[in-house]
C-alpha positions in Angstrom: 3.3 -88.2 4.5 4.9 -91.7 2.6 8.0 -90.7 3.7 7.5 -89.8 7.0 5.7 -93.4 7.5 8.4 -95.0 5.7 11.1 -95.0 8.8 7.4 -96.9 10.7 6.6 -99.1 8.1 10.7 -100.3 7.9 10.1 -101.3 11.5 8.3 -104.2 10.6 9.3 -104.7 6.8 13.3 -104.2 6.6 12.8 -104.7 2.6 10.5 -102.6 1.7 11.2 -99.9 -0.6 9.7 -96.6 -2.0 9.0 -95.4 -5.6 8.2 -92.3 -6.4 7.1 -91.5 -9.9 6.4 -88.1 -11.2 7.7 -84.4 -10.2 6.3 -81.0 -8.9 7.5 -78.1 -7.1 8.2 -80.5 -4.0 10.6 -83.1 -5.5 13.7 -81.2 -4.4 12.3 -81.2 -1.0 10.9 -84.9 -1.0 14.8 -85.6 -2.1 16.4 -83.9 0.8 14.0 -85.6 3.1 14.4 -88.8 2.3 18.3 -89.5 3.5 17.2 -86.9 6.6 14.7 -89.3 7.9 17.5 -92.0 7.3 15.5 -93.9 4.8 17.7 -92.6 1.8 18.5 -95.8 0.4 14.6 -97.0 0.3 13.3 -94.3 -1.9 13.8 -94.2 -5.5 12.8 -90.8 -7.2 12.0 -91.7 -10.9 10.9 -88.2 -11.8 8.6 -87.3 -14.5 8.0 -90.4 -17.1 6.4 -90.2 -20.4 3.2 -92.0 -20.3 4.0 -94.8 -22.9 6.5 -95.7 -20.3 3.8 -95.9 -17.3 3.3 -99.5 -17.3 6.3 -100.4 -16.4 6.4 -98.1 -13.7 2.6 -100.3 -12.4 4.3 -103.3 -13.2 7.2 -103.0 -10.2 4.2 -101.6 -7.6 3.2 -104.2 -5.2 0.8 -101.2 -3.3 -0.1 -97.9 -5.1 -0.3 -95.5 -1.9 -2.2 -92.2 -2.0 -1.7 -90.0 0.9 -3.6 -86.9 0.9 -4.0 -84.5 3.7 -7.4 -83.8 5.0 -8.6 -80.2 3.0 -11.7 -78.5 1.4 -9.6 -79.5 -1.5 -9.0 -83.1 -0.9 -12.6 -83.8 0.3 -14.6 -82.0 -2.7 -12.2 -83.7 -6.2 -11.7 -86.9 -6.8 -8.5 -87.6 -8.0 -7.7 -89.6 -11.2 -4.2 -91.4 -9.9 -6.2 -94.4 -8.2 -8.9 -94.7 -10.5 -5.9 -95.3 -13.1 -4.3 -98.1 -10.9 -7.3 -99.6 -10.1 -8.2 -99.9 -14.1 -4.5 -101.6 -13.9 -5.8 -104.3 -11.1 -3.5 -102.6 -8.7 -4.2 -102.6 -5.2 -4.5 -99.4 -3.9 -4.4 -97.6 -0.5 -5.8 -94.5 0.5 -6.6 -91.6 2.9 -9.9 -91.8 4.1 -10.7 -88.2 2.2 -13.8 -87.6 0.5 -12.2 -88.0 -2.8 -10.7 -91.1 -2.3 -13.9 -92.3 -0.5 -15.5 -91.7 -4.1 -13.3 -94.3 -5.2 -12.5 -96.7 -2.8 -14.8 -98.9 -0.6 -12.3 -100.1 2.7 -11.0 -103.9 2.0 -13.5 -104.1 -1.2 -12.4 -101.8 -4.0 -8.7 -100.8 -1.9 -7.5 -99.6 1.4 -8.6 -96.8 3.1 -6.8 -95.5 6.5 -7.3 -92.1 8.0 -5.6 -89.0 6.7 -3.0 -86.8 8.1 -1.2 -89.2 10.1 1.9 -91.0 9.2 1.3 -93.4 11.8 -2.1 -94.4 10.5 -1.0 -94.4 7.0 1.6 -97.0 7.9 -0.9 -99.0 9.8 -2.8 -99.3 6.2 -0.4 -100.4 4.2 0.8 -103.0 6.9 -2.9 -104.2 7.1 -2.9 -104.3 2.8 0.0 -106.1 2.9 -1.3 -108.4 5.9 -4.2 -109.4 3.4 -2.9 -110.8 0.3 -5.3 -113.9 0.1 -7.8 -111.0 -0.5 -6.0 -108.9 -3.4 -7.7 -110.7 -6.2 -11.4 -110.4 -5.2 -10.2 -106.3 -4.2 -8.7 -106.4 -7.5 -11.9 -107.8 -9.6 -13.8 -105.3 -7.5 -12.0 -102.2 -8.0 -12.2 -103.5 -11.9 -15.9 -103.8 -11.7 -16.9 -100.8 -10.1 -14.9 -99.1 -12.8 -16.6 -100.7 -15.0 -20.3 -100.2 -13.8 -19.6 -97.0 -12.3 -16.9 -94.9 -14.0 -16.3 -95.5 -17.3 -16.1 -92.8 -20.1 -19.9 -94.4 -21.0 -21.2 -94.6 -18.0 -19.8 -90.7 -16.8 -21.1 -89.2 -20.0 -24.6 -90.8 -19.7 -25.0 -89.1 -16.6 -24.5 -86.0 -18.5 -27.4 -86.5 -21.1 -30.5 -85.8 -19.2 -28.0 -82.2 -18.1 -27.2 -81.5 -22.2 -30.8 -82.6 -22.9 -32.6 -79.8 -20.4 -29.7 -77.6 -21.2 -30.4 -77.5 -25.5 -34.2 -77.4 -25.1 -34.1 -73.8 -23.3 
C-alpha cells in the first residue's frame, strides 16, 4: 500500500524517500515493485536487522507509516510495531483499523487515515507532515498514554482480578 502511495506522495514531495526495515514472504515482491511503479530509487529495502541495531533504524524515520488493509484480522489484534515507535516519541501514522484505533487517537497520540486506499494513505502522511508545529504535544501524548495505559504494569494489573477468580475455583 506505501508503495503504491509513494509515486502520489512524490507528487508533492520530490525528496521524500522510503525505508523499509524487516523481511517476510513479500520482500521479493515489494523489490520488484518498487522500480515498476518508477519509484526505484526512493525505497531502500534494509531487510531483516538485529534488534540492538533498531535504534538506528528510528533514528533516520521522520514518519513511522503502518498501512494495514481493512480485515477480521486487522480489526480484532493490535499490533505491537506502533506501540514500539510511539515508546520511541516517533510520530506515527496509521490505517484507521480497529487495531491501530486501539493505539492511536487522530492528531493526539498519531495519524490515522482510512485503510485500503493508497490515495488516502498519502493524504495522511501529507497532512502529518503538514503539521509539524504539533509533533511534540502528539509525541508527549503517544508517550503518556503508553505510560498510563499500556505499560507491562498497567497490562498485567488488568490481569489480576482474571488470575485472582481463576486460582480461587
Amino acid at each position: 500500500m506505501l508503495l503504491r502511495a509513494l509515486p502520489l506522495l512524490r507528487q508533492q514531495l520530490a525528496d521524500l524517500a522510503v525505508l523499509l526495515v524487516g523481511g517476510g514472504p513479500e520482500e521479493d515482491n515489494l523489490r520488484k515493485m518498487a522500480p515498476d511503479s518508477g519509484v526505484g530509487d526512493n525505497v531502500v529495502f534494509a531487510g531483516r536487522v538485529a534488534h540492538e541495531e533498531m535504534q538506528r533504524y528510528y533514528d533516520l524515520a521522520d514518519l513511522f507509516v503502518f498501512p494495514r488493509v481493512s480485515m477480521r484480522l486487522t480489526e480484532l489484534v493490535t499490533p505491537l510495531k506502533p506501540l514500539e515507535a510511539m515508546a520511541q516519541e516517533r510520530i506515527v501514522v496509521a490505517s484507521s483499523v480497529g487495531g491501530h484505533r486501539e493505539l492511536i487517537r487522530d492528531r493526539e497520540t498519531g495519524y490515522l487515515f482510512p485503510p485500503d486506499e493508497p490515495g488516502r494513505l498519502a493524504e495522511g502522511v501529507l497532512a502529518a507532515l503538514a503539521d509539524r508545529p504539533s509533533w511534540p504535544r502528539i509525541r508527549a501524548r503517544a508517550v503518556e498514554f503508553i505510560d498510563t495505559e499500556r505499560s507491562w504494569t498497567h497490562s498485567v494489573a488488568r490481569y489480576a482480578d482474571v488470575y485472582a477468580r481463576v486460582l480461587r475455583r
